[in-house]
N, C-alpha and C positions, 0 to 999 in steps of 0.2 A: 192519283196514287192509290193502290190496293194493297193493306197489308192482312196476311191469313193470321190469322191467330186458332190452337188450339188450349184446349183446357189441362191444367198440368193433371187434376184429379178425373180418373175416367167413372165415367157411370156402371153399374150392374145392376143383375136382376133383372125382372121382369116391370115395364110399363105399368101403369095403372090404368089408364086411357079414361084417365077423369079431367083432360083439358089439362094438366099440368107440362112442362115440357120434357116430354120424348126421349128415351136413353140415346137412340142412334141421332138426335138433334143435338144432344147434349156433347156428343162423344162424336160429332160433326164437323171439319174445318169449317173457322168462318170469315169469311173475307167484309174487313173494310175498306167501303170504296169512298176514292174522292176526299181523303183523309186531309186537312189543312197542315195535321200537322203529329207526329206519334213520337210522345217522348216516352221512355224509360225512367220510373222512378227511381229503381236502382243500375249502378253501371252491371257489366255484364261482367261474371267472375269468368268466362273461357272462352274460349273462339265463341263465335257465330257464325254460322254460314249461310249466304243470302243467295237465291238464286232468281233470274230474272235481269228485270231491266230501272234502276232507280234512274227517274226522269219528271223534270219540274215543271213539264206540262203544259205551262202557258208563260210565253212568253216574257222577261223582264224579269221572274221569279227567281229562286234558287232552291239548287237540289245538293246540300252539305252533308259530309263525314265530318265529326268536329272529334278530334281527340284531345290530351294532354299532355302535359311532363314534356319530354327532350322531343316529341312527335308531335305538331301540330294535329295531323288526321292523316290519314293515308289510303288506299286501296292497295289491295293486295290479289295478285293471282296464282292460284294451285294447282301446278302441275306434277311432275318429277321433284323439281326444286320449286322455293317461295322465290315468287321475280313481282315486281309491282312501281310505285311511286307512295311516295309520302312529302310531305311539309316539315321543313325544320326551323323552329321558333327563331332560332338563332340566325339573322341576318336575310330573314326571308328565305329561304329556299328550298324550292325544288329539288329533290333528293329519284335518281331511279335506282334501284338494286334488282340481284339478279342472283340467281345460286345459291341463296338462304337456305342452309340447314335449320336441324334442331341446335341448338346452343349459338346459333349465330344470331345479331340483331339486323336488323334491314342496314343500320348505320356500318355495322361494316363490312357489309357486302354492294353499299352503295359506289356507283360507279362512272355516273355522271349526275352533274348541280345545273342548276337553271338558278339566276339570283339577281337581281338587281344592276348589279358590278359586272355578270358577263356568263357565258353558257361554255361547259369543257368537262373535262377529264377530272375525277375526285382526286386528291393527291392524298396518300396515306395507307390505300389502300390495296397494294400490289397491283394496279391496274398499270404504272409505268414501269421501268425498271432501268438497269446499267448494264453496257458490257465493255469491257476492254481489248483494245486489239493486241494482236500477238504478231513476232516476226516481223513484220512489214507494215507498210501502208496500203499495198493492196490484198493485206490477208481479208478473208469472208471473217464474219460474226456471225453470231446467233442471238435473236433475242427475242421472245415471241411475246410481245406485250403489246401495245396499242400506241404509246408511248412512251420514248425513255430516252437514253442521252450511252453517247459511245465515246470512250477517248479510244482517239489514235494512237497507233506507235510511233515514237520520236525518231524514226527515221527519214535521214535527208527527203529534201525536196527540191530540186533542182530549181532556181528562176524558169516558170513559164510552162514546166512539167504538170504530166495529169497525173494524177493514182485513180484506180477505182478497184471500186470495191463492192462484193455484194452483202446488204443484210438478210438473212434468215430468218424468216419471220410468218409462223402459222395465222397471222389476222391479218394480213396480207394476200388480195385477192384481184383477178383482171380488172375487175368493176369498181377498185380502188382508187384514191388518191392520197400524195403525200408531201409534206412539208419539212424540208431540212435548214436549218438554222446554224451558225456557228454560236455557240458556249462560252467559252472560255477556250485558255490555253494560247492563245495567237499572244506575240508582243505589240500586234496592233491589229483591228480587226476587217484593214481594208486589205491585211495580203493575203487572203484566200478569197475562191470563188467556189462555191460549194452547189448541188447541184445533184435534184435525181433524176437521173440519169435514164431511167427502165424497170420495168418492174413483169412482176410475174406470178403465178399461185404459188405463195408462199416465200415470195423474195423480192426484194427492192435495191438496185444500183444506185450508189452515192458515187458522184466524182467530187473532189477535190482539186482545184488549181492554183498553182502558186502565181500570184502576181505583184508578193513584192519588192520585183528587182535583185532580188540575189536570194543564196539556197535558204533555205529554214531547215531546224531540226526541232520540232515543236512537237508537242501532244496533247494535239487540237480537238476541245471536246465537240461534236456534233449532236446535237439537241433531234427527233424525229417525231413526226404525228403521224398516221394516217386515218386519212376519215375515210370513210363510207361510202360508196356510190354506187349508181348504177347506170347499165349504158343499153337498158332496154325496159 
């Protein structure tokens, strides 16, 4: 580990050149190398900004951010917007965010949790959402979230009929996959057959099957995910 350190008070004047040390030594970066260990007597009142590479060197060791309060530690990266990871004391977890302004905290711009109990989607934070269908059962929606949850129109459905229907959806891409679930709304949850059907940049086909035995008129909520992928 090398860390540079300069002097906060700078030198002036002219040298002596009586063996004392040197204005442009003085007023020199100076790097320590091979540090075991560089603590801070006091915390830091304002950002820092570190450039390079923190790395623990040999093997079995460790190379920590320790912070406090509601944040365990975290790293952070600066670009257009604050996008990073951090620790949340609460319950162990793995926090990522993404889109951080000024007046925003990483906590509510976080957008997916890594934790003990299981890895997914933050809930709270506008990353899912709702839409309601209109008209029919095979009206389109719109809904451009990552995940979120549709009720149907309670319009008939014949024993044995399909409906389909497309979602609208900007995080939705060829390289994608998706998950459709029934919710709620059914009077039992074996008389649908639900089902995506197709998908495209920027849209996802749900079908819908009645299979139980005679028409419904229900306003069946469908739950969606899509994840991430790629096919090259």
């Amino acid at each position: 580990m090398a860390v540079t350190i300069t002097h906060a008070y700078v030198a002036t004047g002219t040298d002596a050149g009586n063996g004392e040390v040197h204005k442009s030594q003085w007023n020199a970066a100076h790097t320590v190398s091979n540090a075991a260990d560089v603590t801070a007597t006091n915390s830091f009142s304002a950002q820092q900004n570190f450039g390079g590479t923190f790395d623990a060197g040999v093997a079995g060791s460790t190379c920590n951010i320790k912070g406090s309060g509601s944040y365990g530690g975290g790293i952070t990266f600066l670009d257009t917007n604050y996008s990073g990871i951090y620790t949340q004391n609460s319950g162990g977890e793995l926090r990522f965010f993404a889109n951080q302004t000024t007046g925003d905290t990483a906590a509510s711009k976080s957008f997916m949790v890594a934790s003990p109990s299981g890895f997914g989607l933050v809930t709270g934070n506008s990353v899912g959402g709702t839409v309601t269908q209109a008209t029919s059962k095979t009206t389109g929606v719109t809904l451009n979230k990552p995940s979120g949850s549709i009720t149907m129109n309670s319009a008939a459905l014949a024993n044995g009929a399909v409906a389909n229907f497309v979602l609208t959806n900007s995080c939705m891409s060829l390289d994608d996959f998706a998950l459709v679930i029934l919710n709620s709304g059914a009077s039992n949850s074996n008389n649908y057959r639900i089902e995506a059907d197709s998908k495209a940049a920027g849209a996802l086909g749900i079908r819908i099957t009645n299979i139980s035995g005679s028409s419904k008129s229900e306003a069946v909520v469908i739950d969606f995910l899509i994840i991430k992928g790629a096919l090259s």
